[in-house]
SEDODO-701321 format. One record per residue (C-alpha): residue in one letter; x, y, z. Coordinates in steps of 0.02 Angstrom, whole numbers, padded with zeros to 5 digits, always signed. Each point is the difference from the previous one (the first is absolute). Layout:
BEGIN
AXYZ ...
END
This chain:
BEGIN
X+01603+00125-05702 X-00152-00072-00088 X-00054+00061-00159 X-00136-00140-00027 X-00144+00136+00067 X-00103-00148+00023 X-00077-00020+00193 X+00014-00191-00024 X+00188+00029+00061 X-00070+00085+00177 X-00113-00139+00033 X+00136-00134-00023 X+00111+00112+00117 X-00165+00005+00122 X-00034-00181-00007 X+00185-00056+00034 X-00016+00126+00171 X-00152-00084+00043 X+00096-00188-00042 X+00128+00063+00144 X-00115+00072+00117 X-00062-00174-00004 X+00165-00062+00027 X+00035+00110+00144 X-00180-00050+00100 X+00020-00189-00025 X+00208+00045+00064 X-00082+00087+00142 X-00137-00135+00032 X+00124-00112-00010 X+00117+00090+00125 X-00144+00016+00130 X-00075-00167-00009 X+00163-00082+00009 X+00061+00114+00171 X-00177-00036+00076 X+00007-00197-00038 X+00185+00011+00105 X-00126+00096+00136 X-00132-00137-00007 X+00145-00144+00017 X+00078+00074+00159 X-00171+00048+00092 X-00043-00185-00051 X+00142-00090+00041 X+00034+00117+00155 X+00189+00026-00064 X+00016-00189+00018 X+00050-00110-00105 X-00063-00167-00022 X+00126-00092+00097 X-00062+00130+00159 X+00159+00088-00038 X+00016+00205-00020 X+00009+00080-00181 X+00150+00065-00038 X-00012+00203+00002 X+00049-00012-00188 X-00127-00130-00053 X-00122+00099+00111 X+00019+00155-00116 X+00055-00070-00157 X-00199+00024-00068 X+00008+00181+00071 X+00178+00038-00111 X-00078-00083-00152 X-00176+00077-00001 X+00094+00172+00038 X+00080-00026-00153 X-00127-00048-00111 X-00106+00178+00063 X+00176+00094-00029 X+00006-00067-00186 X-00184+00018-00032 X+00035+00177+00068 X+00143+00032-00139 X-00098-00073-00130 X-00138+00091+00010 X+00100+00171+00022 X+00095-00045-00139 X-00120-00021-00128 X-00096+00148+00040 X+00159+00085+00002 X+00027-00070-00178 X-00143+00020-00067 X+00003+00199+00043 X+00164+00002-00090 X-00070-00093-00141 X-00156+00128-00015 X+00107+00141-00010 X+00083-00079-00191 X-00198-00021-00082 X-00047+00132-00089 X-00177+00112-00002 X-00100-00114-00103 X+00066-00152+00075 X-00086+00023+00173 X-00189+00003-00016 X-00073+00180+00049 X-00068+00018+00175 X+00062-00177+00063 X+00072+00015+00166 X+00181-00042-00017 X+00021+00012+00181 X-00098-00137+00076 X+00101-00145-00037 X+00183+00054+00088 X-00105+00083+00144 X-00072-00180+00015 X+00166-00084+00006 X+00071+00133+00131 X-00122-00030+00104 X+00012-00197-00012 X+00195+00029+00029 X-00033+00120+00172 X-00150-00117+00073 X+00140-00140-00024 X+00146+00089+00075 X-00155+00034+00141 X-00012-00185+00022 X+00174-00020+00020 X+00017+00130+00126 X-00154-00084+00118 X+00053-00189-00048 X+00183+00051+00069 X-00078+00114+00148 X-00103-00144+00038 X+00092-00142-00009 X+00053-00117+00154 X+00177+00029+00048 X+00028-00167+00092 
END
């Protein structure tokens, strides 16, 4: 528990959830470019590679496991730190968390960035070619 009763200490604790809800977007950016570049490469390349000969299943959707996996821990992150932040909010003290500033916003943010990425791994999976 803090006994500092100073609201400086709440918007440190607010800026380092907005540091990882940065984290968790340029994760999830990440995760989605990187699964739609494999996309682009096999719709290019026709599943060929360039001695004419097939890809490999594995190569195929090694760019599909990878950008799953960057949305998944982009996901975790961002759950996380709103999860840890709520926890945090619950040690400050009256004085130390300005009157009428909505508390809520900033975890409700990061849930939602962690469901629209579990979303996007649900249609990238749905969607993707099975060959």
């Amino acid at each position: 528990m803090s006994y500092l009763n100073d609201p400086r200490v709440f918007f440190a604790a607010e800026r380092t959830l907005l540091a990882w809800q940065r984290t968790a977007i340029a994760l999830i950016g990440l995760g989605f470019v990187v699964e739609r570049f494999g996309l682009f490469m096999r719709l290019a390349t026709g599943g060929l590679a360039a001695d004419g000969a097939r890809l490999p299943p594995l190569q195929g959707h090694l760019s599909l496991a990878f950008g799953v996996a960057f949305l998944l821990l982009g996901a975790v992150v961002a759950a996380v730190a709103a999860w840890q932040f709520g926890r945090f909010l619950h040690e400050l003290s009256g004085p130390e968390i300005p009157r009428g500033h909505a508390t809520w916003l900033g975890p409700a943010i990061n849930y939602a960035l962690a469901l629209t990425a579990l979303a996007m791994v649900v249609w990238i999976v749905a969607t993707a070619p099975s060959s």
